[in-house]
Chimera marker file (.cmm) of the C-alpha trace (Angstrom):
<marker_set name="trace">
<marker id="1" x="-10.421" y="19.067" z="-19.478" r="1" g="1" b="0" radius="0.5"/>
<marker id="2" x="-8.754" y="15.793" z="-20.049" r="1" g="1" b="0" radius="0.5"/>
<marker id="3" x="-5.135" y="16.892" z="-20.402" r="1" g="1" b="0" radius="0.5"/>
<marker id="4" x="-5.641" y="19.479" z="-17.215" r="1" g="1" b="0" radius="0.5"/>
<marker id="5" x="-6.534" y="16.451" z="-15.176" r="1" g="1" b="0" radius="0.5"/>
<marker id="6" x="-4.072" y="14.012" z="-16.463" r="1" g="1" b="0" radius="0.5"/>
<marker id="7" x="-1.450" y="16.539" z="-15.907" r="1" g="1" b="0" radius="0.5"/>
<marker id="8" x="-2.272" y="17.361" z="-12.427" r="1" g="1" b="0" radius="0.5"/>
<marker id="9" x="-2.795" y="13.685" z="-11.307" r="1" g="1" b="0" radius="0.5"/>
<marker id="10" x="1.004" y="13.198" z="-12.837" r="1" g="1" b="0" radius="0.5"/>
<marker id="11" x="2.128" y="16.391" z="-10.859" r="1" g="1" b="0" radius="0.5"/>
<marker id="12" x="0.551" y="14.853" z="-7.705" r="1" g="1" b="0" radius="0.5"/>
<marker id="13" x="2.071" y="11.511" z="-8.328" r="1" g="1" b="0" radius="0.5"/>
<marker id="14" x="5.627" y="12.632" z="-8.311" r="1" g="1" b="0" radius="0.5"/>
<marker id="15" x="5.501" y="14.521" z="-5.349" r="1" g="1" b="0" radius="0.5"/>
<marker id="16" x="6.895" y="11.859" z="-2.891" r="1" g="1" b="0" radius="0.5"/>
<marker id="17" x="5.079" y="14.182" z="0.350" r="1" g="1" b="0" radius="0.5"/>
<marker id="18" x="1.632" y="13.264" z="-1.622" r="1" g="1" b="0" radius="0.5"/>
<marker id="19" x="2.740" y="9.858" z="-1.250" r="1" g="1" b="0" radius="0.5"/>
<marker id="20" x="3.568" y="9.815" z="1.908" r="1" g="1" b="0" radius="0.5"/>
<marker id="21" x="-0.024" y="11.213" z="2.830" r="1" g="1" b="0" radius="0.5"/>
<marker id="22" x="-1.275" y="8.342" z="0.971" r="1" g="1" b="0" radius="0.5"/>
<marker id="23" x="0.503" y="5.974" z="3.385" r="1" g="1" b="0" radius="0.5"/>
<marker id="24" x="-1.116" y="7.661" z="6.446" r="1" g="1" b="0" radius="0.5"/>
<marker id="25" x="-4.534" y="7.840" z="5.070" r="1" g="1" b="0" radius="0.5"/>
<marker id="26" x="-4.393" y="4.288" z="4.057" r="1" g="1" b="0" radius="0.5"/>
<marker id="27" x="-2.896" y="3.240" z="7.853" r="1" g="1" b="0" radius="0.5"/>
<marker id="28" x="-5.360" y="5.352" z="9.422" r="1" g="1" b="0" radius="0.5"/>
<marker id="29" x="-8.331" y="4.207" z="7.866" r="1" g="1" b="0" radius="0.5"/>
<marker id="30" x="-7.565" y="0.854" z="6.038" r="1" g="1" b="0" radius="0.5"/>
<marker id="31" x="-5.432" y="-0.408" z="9.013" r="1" g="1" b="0" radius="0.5"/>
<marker id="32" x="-8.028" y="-0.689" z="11.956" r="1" g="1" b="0" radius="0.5"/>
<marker id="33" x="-11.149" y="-2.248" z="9.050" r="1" g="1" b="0" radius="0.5"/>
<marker id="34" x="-8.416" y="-5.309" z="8.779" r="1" g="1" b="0" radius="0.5"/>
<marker id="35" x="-7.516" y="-6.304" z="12.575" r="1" g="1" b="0" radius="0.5"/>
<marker id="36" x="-3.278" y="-6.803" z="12.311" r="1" g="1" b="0" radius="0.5"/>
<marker id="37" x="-3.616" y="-8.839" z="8.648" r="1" g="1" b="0" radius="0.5"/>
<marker id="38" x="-2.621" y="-6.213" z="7.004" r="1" g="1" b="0" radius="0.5"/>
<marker id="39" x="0.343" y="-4.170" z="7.068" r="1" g="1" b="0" radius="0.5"/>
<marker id="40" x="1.521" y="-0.650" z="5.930" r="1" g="1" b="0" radius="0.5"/>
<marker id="41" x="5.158" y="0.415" z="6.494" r="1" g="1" b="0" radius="0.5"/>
<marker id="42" x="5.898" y="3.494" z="8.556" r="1" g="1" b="0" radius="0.5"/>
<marker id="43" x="7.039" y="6.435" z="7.199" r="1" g="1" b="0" radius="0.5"/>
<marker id="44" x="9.302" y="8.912" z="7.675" r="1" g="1" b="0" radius="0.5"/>
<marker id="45" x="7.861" y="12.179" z="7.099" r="1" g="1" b="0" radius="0.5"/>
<marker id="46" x="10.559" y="14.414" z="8.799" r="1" g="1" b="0" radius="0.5"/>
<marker id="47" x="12.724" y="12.890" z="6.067" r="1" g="1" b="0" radius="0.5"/>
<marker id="48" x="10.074" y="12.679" z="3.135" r="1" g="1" b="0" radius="0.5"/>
<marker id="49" x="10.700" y="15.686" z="0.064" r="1" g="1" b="0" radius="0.5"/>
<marker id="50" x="9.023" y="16.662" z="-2.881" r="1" g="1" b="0" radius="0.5"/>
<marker id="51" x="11.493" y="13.804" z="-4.843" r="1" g="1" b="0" radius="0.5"/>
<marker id="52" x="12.639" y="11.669" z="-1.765" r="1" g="1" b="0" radius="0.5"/>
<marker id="53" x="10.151" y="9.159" z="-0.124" r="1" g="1" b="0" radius="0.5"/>
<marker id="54" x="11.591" y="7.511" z="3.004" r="1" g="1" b="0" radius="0.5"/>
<marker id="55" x="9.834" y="4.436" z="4.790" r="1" g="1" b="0" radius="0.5"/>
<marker id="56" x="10.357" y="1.835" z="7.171" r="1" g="1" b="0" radius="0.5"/>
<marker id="57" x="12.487" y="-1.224" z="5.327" r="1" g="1" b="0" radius="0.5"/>
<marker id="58" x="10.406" y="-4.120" z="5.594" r="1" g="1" b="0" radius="0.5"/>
<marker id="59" x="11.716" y="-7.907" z="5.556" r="1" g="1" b="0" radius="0.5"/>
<marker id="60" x="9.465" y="-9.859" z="3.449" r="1" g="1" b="0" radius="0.5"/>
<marker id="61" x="8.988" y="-12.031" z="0.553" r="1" g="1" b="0" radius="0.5"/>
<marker id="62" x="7.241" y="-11.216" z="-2.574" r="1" g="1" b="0" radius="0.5"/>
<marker id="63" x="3.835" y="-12.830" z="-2.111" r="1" g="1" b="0" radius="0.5"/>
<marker id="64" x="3.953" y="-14.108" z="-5.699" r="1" g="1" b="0" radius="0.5"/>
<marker id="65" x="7.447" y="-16.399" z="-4.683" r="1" g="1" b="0" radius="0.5"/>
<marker id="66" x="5.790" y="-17.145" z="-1.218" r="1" g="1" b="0" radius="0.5"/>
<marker id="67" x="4.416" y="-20.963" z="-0.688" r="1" g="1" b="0" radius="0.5"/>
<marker id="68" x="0.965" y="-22.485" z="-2.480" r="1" g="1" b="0" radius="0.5"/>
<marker id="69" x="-0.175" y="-22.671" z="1.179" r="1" g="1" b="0" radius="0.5"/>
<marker id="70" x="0.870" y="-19.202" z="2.119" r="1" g="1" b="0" radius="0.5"/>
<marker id="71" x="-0.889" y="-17.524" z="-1.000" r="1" g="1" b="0" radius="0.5"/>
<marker id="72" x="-4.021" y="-19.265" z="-0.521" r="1" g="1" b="0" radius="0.5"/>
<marker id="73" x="-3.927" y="-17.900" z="2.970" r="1" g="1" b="0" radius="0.5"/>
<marker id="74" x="-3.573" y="-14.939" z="2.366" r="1" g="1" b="0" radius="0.5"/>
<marker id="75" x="-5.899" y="-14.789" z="-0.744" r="1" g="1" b="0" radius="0.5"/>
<marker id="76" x="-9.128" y="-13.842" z="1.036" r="1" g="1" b="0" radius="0.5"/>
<marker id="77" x="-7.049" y="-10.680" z="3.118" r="1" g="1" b="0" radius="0.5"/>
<marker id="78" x="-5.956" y="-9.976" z="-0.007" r="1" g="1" b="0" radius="0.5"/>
<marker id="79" x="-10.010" y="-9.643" z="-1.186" r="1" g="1" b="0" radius="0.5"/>
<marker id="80" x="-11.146" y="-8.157" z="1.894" r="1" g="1" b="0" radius="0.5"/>
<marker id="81" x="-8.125" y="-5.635" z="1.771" r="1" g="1" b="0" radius="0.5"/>
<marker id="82" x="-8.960" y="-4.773" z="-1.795" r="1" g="1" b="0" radius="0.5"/>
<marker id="83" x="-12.503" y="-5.055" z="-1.390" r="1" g="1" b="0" radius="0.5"/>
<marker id="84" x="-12.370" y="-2.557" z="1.645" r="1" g="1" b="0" radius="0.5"/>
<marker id="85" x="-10.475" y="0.032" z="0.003" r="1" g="1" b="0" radius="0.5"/>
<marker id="86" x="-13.475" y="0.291" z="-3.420" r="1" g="1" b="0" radius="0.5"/>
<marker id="87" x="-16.147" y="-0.105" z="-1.427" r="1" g="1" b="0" radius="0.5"/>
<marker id="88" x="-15.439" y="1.637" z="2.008" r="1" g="1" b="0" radius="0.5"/>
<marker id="89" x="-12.711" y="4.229" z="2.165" r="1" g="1" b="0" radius="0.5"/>
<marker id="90" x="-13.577" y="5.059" z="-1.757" r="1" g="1" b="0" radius="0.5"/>
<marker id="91" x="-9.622" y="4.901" z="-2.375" r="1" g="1" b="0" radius="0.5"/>
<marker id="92" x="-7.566" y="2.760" z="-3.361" r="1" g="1" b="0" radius="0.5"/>
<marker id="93" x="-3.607" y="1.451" z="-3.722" r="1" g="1" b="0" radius="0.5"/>
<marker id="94" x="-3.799" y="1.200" z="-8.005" r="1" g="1" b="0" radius="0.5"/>
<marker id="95" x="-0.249" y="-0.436" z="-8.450" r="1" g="1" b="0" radius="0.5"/>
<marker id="96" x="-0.455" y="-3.848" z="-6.898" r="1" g="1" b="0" radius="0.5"/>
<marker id="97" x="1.682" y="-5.677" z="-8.525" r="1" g="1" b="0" radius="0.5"/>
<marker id="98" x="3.722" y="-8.616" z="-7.345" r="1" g="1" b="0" radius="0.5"/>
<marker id="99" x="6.545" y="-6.392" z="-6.677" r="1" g="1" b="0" radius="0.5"/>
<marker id="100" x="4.068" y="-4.668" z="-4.001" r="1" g="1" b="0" radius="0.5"/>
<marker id="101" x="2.756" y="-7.294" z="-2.170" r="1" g="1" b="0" radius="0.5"/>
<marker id="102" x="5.111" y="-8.745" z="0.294" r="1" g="1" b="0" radius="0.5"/>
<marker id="103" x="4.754" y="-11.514" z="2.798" r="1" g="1" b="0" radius="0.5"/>
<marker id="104" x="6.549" y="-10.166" z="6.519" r="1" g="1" b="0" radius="0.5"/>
<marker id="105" x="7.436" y="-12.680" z="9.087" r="1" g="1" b="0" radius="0.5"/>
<marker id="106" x="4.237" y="-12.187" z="11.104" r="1" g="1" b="0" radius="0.5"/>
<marker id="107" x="2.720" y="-13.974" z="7.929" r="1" g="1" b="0" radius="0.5"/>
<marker id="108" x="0.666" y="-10.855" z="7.189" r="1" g="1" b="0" radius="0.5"/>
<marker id="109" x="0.148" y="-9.011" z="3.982" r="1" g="1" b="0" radius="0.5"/>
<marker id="110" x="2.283" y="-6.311" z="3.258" r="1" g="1" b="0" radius="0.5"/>
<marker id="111" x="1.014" y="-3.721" z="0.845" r="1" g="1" b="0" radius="0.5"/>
<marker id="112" x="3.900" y="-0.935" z="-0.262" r="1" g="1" b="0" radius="0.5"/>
<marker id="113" x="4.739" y="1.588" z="-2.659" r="1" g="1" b="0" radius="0.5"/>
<link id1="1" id2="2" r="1" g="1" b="0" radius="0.2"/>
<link id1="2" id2="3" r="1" g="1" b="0" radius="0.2"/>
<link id1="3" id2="4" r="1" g="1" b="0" radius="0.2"/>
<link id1="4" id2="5" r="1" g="1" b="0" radius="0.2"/>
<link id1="5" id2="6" r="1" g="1" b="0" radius="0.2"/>
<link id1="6" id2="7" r="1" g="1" b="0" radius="0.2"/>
<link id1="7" id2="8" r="1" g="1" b="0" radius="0.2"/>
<link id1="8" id2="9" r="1" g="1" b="0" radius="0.2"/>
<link id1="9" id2="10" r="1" g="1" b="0" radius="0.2"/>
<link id1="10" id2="11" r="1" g="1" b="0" radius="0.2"/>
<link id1="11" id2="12" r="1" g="1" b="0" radius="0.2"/>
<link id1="12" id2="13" r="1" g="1" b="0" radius="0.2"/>
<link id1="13" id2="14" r="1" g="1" b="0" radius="0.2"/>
<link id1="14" id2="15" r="1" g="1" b="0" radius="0.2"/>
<link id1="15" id2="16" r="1" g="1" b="0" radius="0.2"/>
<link id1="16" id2="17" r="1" g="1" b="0" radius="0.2"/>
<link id1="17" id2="18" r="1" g="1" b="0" radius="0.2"/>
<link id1="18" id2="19" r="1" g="1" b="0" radius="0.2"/>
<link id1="19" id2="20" r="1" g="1" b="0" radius="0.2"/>
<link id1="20" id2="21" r="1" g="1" b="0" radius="0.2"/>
<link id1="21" id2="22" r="1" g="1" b="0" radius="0.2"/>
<link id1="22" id2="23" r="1" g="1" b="0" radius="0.2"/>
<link id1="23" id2="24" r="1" g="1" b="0" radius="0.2"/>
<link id1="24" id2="25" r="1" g="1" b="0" radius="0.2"/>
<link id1="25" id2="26" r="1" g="1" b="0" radius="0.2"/>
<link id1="26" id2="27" r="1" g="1" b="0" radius="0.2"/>
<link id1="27" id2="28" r="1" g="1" b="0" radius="0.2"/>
<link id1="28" id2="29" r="1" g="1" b="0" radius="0.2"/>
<link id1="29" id2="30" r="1" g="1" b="0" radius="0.2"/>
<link id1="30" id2="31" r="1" g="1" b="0" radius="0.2"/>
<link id1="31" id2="32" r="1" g="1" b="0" radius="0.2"/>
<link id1="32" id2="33" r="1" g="1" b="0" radius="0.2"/>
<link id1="33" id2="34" r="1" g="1" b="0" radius="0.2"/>
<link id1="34" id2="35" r="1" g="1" b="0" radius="0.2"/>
<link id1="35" id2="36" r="1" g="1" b="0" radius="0.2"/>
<link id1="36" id2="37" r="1" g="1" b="0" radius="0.2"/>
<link id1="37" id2="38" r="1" g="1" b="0" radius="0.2"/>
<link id1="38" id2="39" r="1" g="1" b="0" radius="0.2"/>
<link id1="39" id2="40" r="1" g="1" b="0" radius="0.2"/>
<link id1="40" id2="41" r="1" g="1" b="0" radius="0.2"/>
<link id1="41" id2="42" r="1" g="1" b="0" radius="0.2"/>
<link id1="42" id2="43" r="1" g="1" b="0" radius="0.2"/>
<link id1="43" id2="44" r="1" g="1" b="0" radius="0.2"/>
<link id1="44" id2="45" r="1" g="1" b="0" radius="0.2"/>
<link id1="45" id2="46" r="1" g="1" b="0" radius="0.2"/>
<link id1="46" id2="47" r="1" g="1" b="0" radius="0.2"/>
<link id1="47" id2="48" r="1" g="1" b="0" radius="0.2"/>
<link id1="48" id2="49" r="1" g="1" b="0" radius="0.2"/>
<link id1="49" id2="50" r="1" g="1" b="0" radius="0.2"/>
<link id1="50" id2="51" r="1" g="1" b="0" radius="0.2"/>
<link id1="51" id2="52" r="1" g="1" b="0" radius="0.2"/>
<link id1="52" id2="53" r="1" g="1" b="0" radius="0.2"/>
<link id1="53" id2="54" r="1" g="1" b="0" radius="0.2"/>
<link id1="54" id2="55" r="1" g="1" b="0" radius="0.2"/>
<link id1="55" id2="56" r="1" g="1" b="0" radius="0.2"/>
<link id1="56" id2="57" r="1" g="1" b="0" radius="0.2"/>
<link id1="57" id2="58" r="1" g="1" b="0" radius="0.2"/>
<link id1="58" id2="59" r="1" g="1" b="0" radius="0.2"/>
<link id1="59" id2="60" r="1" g="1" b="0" radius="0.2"/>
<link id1="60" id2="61" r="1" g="1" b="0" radius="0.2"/>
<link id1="61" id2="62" r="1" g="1" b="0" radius="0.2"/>
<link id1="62" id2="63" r="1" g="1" b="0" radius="0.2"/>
<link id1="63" id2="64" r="1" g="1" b="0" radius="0.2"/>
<link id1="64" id2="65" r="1" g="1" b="0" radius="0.2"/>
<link id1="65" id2="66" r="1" g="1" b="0" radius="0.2"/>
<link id1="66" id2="67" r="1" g="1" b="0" radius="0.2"/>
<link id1="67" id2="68" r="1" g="1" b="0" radius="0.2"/>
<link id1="68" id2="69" r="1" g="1" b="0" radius="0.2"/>
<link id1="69" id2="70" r="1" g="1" b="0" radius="0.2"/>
<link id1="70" id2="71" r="1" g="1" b="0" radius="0.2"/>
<link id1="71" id2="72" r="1" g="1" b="0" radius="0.2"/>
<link id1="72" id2="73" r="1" g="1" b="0" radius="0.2"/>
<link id1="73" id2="74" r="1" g="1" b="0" radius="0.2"/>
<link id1="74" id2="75" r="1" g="1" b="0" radius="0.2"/>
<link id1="75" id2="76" r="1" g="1" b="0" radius="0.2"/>
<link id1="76" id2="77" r="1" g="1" b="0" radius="0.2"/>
<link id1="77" id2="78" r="1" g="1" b="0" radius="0.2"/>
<link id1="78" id2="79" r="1" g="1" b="0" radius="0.2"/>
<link id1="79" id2="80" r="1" g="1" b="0" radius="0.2"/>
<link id1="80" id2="81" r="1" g="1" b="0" radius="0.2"/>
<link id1="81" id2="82" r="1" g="1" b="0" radius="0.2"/>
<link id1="82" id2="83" r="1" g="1" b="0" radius="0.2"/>
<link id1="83" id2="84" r="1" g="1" b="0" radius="0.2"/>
<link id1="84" id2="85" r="1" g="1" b="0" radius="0.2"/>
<link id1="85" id2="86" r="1" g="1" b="0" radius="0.2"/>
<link id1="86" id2="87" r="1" g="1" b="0" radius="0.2"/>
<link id1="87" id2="88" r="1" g="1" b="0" radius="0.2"/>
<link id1="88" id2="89" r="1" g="1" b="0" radius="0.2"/>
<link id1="89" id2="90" r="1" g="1" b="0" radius="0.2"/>
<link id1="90" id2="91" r="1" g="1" b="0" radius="0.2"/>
<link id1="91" id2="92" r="1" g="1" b="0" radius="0.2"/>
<link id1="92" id2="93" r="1" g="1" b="0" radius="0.2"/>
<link id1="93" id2="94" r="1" g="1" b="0" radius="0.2"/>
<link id1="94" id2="95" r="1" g="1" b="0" radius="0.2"/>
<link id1="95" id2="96" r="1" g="1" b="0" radius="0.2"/>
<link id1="96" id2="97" r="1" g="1" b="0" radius="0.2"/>
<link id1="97" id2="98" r="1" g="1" b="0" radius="0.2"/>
<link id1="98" id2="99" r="1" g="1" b="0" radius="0.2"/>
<link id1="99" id2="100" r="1" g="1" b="0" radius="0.2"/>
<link id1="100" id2="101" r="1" g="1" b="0" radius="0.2"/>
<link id1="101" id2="102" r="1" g="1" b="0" radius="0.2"/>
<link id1="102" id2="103" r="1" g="1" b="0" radius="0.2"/>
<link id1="103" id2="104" r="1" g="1" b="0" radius="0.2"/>
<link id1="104" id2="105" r="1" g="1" b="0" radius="0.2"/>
<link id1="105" id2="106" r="1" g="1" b="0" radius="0.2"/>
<link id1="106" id2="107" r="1" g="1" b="0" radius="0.2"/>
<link id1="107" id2="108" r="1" g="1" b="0" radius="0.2"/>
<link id1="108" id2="109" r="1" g="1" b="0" radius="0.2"/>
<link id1="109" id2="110" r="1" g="1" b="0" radius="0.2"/>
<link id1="110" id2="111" r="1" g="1" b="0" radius="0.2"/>
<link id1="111" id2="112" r="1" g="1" b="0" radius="0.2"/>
<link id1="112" id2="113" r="1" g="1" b="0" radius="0.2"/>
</marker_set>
């Protein structure tokens, strides 16, 4: 039923190892679809728990506080990324705010958490 699902989708989402399988699935599939425009930070499973996740830092701006210039680069990535993950993989990152999209100095797009 409804509340069975909702409550095991919550259980799942707090579970920082889930998470951390997320991040692999998404660089092992997502990663080679986008040829090096797209980036997904490393992480540390050895150090991942149940309530810890660990991950490589990552230098970047916020894409939202990037340049005009730079956003409208990076706008169809951003589409094809996106687009990729609905209608290929059949999964997809469903928290992208602004806080989540980063710039790195490579100029690619950066999708975390």
């Amino acid at each position: 039923n409804l509340l069975d699902t909702f409550a095991g989708a919550s259980f799942l989402e707090l579970d920082y190892r889930h998470e951390a399988a997320n991040m692999q699935r998404f660089t092992d599939t997502l990663l080679p679809m986008l040829n090096g425009k797209v980036y997904i930070p490393k992480c540390h499973h050895d150090l991942t728990t149940r309530k810890v996740l660990v991950s490589e830092w990552i230098e970047g701006e916020q894409l939202a506080k990037s340049s005009a210039s730079t956003i409208n680069a990076l706008i169809p990535i951003g589409v094809d990324c996106f687009l990729a993950q609905l209608l290929v993989v059949g999964y997809f990152h469903s928290d992208p705010h602004p806080g989540n999209l980063l710039v790195d100095a490579a100029g690619r797009l950066v999708v975390i958490d």
